[in-house]
N, CA, C and O atoms as a MOPAC input file, in Angstrom:
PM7 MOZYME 1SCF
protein

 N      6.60200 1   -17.42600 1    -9.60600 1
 C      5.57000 1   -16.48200 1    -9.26700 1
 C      6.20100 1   -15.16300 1    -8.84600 1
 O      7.18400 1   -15.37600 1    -8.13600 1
 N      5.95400 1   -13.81800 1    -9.05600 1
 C      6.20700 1   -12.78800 1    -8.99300 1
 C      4.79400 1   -12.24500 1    -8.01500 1
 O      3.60700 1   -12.32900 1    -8.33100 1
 N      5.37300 1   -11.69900 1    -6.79500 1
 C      4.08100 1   -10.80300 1    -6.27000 1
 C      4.18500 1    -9.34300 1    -6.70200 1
 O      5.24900 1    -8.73000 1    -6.79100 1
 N      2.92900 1    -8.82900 1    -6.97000 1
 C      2.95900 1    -7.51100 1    -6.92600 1
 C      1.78100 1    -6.87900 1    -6.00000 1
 O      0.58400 1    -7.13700 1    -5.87000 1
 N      2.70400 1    -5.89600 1    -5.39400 1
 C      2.29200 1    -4.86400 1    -4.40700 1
 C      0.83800 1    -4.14600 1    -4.62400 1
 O      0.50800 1    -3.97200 1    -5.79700 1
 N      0.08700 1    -3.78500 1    -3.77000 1
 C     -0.78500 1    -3.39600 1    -3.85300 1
 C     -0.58300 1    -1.96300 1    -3.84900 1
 O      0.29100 1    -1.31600 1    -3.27100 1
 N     -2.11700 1    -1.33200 1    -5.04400 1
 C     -1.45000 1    -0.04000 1    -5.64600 1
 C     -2.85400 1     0.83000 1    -5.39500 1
 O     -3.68100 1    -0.06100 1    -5.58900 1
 N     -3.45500 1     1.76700 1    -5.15000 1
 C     -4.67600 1     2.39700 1    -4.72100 1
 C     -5.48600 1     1.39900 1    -4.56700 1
 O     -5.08900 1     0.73700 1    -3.60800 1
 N     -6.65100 1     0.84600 1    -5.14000 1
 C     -7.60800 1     0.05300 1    -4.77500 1
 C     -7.26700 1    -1.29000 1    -5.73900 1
 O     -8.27200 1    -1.91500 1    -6.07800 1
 N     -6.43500 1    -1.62500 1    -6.05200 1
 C     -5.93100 1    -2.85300 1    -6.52000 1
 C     -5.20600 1    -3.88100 1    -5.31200 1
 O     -4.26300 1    -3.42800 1    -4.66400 1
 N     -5.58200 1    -4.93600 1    -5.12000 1
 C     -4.65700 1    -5.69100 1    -3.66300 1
 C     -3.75700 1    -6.16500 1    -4.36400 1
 O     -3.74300 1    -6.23800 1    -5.59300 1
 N     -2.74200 1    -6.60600 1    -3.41600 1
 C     -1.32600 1    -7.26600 1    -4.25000 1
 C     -1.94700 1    -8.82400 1    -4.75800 1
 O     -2.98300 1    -9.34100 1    -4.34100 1
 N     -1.16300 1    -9.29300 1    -5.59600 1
 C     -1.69900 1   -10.41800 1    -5.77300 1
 C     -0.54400 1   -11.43600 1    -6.64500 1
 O      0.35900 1   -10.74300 1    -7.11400 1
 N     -0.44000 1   -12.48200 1    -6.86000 1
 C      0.71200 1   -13.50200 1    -7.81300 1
 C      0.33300 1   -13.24500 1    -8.91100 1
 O     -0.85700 1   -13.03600 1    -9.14300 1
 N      1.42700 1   -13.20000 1    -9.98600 1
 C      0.99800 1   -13.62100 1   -11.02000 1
 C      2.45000 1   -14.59300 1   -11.48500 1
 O      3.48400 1   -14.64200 1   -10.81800 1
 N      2.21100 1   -15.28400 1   -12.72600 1
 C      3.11500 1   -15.98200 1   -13.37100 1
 C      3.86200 1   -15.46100 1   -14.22400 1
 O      3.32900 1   -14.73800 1   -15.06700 1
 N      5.43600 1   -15.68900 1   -14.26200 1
 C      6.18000 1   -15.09000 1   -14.94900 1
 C      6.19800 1   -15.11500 1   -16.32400 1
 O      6.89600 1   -14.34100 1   -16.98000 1
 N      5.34000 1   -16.11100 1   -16.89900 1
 C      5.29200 1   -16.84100 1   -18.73900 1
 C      3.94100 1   -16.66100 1   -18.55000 1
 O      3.19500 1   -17.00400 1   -17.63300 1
 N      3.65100 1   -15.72800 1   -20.15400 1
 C      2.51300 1   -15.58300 1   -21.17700 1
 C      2.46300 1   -16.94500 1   -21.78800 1
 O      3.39600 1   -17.41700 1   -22.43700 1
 N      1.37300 1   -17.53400 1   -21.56300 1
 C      0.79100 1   -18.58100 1   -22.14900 1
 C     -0.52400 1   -18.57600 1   -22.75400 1
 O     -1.41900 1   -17.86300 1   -22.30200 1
 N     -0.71600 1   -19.47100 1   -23.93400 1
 C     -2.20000 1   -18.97000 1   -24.61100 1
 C     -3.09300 1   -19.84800 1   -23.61200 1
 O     -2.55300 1   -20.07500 1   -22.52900 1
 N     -4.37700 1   -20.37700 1   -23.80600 1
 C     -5.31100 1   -20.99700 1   -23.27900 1
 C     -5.48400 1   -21.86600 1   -23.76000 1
 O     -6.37300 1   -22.58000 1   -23.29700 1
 N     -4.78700 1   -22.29500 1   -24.89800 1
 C     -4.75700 1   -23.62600 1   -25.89900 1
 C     -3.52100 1   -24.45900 1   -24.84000 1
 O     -3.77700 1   -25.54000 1   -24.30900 1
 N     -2.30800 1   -23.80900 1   -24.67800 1
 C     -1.33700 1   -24.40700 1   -23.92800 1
 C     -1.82200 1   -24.23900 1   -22.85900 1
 O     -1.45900 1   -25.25500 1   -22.26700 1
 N     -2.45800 1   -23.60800 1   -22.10100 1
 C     -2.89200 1   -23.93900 1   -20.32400 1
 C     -3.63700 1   -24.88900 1   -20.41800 1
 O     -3.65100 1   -25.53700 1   -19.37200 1
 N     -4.62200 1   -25.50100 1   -21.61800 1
 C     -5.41400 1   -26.59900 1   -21.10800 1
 C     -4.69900 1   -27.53200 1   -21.23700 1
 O     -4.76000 1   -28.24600 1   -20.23600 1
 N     -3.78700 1   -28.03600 1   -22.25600 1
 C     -2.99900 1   -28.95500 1   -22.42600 1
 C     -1.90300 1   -29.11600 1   -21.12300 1
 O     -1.75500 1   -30.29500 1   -20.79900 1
 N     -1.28100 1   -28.34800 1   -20.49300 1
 C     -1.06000 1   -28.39700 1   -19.01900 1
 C     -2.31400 1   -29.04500 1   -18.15700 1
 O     -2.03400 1   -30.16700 1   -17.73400 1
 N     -3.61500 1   -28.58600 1   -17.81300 1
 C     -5.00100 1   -29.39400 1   -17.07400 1
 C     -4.93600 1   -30.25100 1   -17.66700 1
 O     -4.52100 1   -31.19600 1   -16.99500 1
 N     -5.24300 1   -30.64800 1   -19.24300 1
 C     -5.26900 1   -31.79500 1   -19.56900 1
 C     -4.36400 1   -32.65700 1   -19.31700 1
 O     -4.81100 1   -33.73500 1   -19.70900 1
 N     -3.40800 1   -32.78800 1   -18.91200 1
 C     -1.91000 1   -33.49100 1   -18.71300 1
 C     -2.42100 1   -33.63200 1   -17.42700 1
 O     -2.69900 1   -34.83000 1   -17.37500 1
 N     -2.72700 1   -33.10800 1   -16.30600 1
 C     -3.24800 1   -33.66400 1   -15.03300 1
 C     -1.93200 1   -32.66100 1   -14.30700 1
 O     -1.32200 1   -33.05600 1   -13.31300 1
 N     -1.66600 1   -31.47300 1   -14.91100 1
 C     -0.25800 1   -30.99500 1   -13.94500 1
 C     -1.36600 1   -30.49500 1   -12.89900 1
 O     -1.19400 1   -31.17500 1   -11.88800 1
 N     -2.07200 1   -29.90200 1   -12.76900 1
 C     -2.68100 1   -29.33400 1   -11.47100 1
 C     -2.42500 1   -30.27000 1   -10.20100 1
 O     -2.02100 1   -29.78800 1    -9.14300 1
 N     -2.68100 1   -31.63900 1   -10.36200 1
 C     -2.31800 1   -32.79900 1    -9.45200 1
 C     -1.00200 1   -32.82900 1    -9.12900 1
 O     -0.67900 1   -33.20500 1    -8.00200 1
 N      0.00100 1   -32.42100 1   -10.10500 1
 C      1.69400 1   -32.60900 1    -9.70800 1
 C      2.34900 1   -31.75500 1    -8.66600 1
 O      3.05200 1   -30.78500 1    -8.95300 1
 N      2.12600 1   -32.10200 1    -7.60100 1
 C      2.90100 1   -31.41300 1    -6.39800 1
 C      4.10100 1   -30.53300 1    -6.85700 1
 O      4.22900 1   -29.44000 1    -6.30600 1
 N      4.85900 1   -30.85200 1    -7.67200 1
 C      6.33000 1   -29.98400 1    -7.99300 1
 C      5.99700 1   -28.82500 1    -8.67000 1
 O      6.91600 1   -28.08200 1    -9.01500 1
 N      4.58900 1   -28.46700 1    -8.98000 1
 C      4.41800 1   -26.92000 1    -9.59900 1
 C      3.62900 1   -26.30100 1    -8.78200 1
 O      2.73000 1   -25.58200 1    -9.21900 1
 N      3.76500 1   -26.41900 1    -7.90600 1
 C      2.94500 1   -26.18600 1    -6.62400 1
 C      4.14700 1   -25.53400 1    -5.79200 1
 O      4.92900 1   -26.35900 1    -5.31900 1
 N      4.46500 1   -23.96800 1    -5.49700 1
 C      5.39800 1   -23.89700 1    -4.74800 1
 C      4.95100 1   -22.86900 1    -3.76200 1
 O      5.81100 1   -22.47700 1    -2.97300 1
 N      3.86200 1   -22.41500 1    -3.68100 1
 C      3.16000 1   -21.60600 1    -2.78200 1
 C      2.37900 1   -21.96600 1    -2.27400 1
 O      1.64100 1   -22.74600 1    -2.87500 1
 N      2.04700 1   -21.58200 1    -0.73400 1
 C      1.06000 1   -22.92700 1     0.28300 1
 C     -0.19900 1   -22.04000 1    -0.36300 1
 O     -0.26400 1   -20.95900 1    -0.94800 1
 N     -1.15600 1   -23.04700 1     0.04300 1
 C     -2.34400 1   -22.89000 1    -0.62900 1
 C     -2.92400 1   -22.13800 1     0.72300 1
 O     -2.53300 1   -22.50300 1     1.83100 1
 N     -3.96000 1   -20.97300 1     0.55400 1
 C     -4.46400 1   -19.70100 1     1.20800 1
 C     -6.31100 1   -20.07000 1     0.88600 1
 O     -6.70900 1   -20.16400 1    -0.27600 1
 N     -7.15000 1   -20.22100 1     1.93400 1
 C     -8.33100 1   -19.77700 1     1.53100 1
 C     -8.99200 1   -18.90800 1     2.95400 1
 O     -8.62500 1   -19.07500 1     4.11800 1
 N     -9.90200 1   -18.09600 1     2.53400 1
 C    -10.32500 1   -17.44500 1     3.67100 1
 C     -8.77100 1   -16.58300 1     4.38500 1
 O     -8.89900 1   -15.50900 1     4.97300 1
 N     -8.13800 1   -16.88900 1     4.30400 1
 C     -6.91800 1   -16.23700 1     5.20900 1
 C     -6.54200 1   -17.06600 1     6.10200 1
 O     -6.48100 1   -16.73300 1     7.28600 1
 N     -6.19100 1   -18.43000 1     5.62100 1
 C     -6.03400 1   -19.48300 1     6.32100 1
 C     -5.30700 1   -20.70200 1     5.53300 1
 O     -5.83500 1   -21.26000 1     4.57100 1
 N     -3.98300 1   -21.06300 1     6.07500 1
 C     -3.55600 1   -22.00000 1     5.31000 1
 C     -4.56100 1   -23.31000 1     4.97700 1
 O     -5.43700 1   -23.60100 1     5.79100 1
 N     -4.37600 1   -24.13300 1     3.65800 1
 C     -5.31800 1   -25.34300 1     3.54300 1
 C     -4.15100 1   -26.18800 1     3.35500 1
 O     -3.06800 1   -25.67300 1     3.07900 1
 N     -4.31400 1   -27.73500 1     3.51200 1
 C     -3.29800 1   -28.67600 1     2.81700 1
 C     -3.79300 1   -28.41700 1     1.22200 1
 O     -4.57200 1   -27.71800 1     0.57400 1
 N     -2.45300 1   -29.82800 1     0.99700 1
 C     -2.64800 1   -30.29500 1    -0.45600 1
 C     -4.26900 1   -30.34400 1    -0.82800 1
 O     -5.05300 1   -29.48400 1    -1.23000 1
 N     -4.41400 1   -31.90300 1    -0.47300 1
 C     -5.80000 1   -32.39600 1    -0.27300 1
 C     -7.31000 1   -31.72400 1    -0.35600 1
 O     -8.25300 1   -32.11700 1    -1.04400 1
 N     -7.27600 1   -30.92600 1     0.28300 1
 C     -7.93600 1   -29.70700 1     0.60700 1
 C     -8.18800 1   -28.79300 1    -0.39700 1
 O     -9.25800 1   -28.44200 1    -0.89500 1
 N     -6.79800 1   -28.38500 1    -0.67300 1
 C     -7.13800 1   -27.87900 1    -2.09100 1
 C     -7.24000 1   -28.11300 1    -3.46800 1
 O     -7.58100 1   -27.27600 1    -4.30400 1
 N     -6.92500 1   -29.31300 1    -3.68200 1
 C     -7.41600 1   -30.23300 1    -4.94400 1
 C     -8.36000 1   -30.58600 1    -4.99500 1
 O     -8.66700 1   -30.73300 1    -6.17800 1
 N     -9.38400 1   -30.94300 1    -4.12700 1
 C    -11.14600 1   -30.86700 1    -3.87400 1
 C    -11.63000 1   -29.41800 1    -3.99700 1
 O    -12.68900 1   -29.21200 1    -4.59100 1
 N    -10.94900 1   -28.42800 1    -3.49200 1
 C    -11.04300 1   -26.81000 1    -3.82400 1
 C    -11.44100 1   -26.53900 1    -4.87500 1
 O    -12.57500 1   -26.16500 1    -5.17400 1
 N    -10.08000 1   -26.78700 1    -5.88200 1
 C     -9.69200 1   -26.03000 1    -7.04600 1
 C    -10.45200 1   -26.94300 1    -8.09600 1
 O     -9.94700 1   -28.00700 1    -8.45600 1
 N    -11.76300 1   -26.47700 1    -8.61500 1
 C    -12.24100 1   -27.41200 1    -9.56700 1
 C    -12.91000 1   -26.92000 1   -10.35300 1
 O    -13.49200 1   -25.97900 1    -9.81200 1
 N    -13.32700 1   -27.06400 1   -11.92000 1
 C    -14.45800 1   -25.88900 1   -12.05300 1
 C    -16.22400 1   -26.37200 1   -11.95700 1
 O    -16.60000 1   -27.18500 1   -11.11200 1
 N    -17.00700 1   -25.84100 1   -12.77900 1
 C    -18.40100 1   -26.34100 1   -12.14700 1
 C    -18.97300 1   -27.95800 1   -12.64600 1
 O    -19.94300 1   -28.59600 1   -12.23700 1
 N    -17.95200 1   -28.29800 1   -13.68000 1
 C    -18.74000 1   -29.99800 1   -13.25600 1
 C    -17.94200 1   -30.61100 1   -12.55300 1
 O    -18.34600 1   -31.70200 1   -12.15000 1
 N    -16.25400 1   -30.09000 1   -12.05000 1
 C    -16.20600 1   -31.23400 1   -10.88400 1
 C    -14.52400 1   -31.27700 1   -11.34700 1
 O    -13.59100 1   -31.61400 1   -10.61700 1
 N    -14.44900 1   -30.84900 1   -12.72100 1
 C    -13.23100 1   -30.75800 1   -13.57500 1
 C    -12.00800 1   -30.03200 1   -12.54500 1
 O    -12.13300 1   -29.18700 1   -11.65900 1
 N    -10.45300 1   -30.94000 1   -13.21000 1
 C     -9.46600 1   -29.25000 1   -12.37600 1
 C     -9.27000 1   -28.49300 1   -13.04300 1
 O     -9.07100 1   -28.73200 1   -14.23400 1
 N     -9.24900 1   -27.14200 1   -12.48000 1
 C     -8.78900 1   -26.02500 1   -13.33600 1
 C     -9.65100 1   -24.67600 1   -12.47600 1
 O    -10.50200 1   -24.74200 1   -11.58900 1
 N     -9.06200 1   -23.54500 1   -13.12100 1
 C     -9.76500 1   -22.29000 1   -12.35300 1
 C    -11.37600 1   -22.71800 1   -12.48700 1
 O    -11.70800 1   -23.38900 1   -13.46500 1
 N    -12.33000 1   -22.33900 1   -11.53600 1
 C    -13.42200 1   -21.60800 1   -11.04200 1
 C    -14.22200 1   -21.12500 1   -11.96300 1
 O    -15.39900 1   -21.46900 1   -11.85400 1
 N    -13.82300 1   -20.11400 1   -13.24300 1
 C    -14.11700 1   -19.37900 1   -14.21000 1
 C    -14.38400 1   -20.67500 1   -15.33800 1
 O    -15.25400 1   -20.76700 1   -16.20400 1
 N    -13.46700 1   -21.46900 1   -15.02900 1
 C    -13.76900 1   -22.47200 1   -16.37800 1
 C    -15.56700 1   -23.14900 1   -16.57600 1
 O    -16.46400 1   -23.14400 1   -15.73300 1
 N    -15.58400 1   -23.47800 1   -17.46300 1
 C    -16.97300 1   -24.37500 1   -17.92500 1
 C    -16.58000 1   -25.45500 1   -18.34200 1
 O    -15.79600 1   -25.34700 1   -19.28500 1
 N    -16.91700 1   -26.96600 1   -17.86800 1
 C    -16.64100 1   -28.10400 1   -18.35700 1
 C    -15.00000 1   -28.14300 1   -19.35900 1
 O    -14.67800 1   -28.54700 1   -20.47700 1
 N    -14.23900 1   -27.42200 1   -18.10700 1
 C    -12.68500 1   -27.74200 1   -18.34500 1
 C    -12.33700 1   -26.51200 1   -19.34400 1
 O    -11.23300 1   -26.70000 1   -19.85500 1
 N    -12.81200 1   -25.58100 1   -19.67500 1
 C    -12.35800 1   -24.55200 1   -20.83000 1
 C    -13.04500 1   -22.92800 1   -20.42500 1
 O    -14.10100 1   -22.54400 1   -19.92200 1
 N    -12.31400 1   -22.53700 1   -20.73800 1
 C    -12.91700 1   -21.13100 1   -20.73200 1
 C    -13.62700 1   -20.47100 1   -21.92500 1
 O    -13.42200 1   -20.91000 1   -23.05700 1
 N    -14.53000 1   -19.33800 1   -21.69600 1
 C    -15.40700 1   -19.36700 1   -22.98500 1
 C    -14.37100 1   -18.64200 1   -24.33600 1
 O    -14.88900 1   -18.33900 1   -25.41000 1
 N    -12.80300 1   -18.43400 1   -24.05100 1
 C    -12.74000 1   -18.31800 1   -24.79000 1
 C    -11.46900 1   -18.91600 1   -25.57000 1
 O    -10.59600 1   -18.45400 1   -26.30500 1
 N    -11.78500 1   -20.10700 1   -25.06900 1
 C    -10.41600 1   -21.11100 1   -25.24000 1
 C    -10.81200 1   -21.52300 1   -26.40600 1
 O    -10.13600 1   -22.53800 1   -26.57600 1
 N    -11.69600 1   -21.34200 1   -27.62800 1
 C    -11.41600 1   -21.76600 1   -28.83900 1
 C    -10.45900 1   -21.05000 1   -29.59900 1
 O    -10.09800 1   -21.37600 1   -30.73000 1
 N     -9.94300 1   -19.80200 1   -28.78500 1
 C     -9.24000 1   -18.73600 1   -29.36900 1
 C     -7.78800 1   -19.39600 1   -29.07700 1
 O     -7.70600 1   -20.54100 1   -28.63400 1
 N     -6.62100 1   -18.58100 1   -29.36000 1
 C     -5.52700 1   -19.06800 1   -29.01500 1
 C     -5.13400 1   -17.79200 1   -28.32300 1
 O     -3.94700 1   -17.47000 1   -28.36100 1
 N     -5.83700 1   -17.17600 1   -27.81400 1
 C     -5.77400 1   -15.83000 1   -27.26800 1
 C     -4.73800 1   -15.84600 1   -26.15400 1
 O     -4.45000 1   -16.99500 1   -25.81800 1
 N     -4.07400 1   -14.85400 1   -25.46400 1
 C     -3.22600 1   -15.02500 1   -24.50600 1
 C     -3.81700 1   -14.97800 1   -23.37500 1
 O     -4.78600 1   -14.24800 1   -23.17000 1
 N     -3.25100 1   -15.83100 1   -22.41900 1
 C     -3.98000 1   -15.96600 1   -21.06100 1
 C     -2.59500 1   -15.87100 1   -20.03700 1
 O     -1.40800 1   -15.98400 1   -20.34100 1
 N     -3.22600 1   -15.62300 1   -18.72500 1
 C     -1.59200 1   -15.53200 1   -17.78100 1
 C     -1.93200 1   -17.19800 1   -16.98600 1
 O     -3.00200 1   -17.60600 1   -16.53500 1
 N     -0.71400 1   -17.83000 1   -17.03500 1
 C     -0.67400 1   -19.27300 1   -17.07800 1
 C      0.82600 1   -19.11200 1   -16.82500 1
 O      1.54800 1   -20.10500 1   -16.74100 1

């Protein structure tokens, strides 16, 4: 993870060092890595407040219950039929 600094009205924020499409990020969710503690190297933050593991694996889900970002729909994003590039 690389942070970058906050720049006029942009806040700093992580991003990942590897361009990945959305075809290969689901196949990562699909593999169940979100669950694998060893890619996990930054404590988990909500509200401005550390959470455990636990905590945030009930967190991080999308709207039927699936893991994966927030933005997703039943495990995919609307535009994961694409092989479009995504930051992953």
């Amino acid at each position: 993870m690389t942070r970058v600094d906050a720049s006029g009205d942009l806040p700093s924020f992580l991003i990942d060092q590897h361009e990945v499409t959305n075809r290969q990020f689901k196949a990562f969710v699909d593999a169940g890595a979100y669950r694998d503690r060893r890619f996990w190297k930054v404590a988990f933050v909500k509200d401005g407040r550390p959470i455990d593991w636990n905590r945030a694996m009930q967190e991080f889900v999308d709207r039927t219950g699936q893991p994966g970002p927030s933005t997703w729909k039943a495990g995919a994003t609307r535009t994961d039929r694409r092989s479009s590039r995504s930051p992953g």
